[in-house]
Every structure is written in C-alpha cells, then in structure tokens.
MDTraj code that builds the backbone (N, CA, C; nanometers):
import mdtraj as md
import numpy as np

residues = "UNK UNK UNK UNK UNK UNK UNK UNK UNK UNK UNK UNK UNK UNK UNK UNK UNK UNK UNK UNK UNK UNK UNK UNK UNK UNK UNK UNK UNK UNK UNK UNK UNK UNK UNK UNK UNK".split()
xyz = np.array([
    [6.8549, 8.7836, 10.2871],
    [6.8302, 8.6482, 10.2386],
    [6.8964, 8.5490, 10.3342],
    [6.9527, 8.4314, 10.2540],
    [6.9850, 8.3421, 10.3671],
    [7.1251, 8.3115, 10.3634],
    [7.2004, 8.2657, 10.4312],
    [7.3794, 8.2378, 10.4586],
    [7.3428, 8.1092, 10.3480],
    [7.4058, 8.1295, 10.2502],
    [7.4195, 7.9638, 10.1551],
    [7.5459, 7.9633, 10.1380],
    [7.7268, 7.9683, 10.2252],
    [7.7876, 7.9494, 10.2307],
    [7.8032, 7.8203, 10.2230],
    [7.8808, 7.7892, 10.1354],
    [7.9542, 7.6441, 10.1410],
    [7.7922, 7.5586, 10.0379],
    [7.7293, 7.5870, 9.9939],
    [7.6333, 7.5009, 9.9434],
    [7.6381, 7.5668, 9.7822],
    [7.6186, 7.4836, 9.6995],
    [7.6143, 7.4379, 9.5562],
    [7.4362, 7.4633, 9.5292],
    [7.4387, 7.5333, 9.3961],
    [7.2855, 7.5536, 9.3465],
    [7.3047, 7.5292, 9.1962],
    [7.2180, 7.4849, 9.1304],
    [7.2026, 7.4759, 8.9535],
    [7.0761, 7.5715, 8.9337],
    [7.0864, 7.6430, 8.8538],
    [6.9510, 7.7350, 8.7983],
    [6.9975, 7.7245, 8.6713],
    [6.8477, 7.6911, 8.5963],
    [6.7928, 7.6548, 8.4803],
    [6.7089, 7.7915, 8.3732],
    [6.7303, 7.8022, 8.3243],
    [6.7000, 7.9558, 8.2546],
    [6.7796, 8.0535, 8.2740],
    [6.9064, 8.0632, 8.3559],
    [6.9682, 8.2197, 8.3678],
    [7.0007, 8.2244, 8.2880],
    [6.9780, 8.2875, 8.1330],
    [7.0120, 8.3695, 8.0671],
    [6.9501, 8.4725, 8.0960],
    [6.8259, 8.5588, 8.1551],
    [6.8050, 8.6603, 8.1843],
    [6.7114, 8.5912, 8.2756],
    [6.6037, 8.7092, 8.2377],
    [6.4535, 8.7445, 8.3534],
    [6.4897, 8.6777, 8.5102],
    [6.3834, 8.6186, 8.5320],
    [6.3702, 8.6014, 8.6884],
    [6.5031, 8.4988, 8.7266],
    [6.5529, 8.3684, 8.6045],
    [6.6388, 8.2786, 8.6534],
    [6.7715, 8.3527, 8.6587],
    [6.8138, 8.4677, 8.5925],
    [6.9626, 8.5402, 8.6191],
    [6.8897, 8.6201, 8.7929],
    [6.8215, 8.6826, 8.7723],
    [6.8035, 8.7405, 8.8946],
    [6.8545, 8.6052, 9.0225],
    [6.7288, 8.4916, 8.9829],
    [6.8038, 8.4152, 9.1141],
    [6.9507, 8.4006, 9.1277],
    [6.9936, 8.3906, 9.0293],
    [7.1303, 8.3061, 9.0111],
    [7.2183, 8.4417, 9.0926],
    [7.2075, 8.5484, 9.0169],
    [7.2852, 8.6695, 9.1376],
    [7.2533, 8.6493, 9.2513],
    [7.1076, 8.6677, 9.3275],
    [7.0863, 8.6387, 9.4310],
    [7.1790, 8.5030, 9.5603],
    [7.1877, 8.4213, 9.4873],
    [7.2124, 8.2852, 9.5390],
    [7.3961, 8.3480, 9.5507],
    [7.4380, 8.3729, 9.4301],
    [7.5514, 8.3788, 9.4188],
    [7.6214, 8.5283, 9.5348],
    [7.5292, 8.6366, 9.5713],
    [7.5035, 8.7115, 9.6513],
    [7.5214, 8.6849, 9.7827],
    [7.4427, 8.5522, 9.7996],
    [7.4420, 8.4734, 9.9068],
    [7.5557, 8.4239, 9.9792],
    [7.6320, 8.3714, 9.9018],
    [7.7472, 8.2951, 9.9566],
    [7.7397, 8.1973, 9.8198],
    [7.6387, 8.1260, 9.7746],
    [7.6152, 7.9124, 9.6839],
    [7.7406, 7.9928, 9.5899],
    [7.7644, 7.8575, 9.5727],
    [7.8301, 7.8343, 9.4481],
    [7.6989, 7.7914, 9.3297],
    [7.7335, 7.9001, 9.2317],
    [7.5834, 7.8336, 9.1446],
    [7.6713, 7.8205, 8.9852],
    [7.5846, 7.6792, 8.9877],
    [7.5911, 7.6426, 8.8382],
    [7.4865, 7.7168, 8.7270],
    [7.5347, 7.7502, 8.6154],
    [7.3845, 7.8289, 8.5272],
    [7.4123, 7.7204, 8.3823],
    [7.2357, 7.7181, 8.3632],
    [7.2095, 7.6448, 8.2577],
    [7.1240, 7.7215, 8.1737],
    [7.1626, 7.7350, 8.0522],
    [7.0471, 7.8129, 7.9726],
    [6.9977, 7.9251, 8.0369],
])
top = md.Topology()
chain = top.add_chain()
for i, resn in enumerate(residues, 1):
    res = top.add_residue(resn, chain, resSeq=i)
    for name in ("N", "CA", "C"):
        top.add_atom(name, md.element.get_by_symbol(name[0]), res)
traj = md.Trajectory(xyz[None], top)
C-alpha cells in the first residue's frame, strides 16, 4: 500500500465490514485514523 506516515484519516462505518478493514489498513500504513460508527 502506500507510506501514510505522519497523515491523519477519519473512516465512517468502522464498526466492521469493508470500513474496519480500511481503518486497519490505513492504520497498517503508518495514518493516524480516527473511527466513526
């Protein structure tokens, strides 16, 4: 995937299915991620 060191993300639905998947992903990444719902 991609270097998202040092960058901030919000995902909307991670409580499961595809929006938790992103949210690991991102968080995988390097982002700092915010989760909503």
């Amino acid at each position: 995937m991609f270097d998202l060191t040092g960058r901030n993300a919000l995902v909307t639905g991670a409580s499961g299915g595809i929006g938790g998947a992103v949210a690991e992903a991102l968080h995988e990444a390097g982002a700092t991620v915010a989760l909503s719902g």
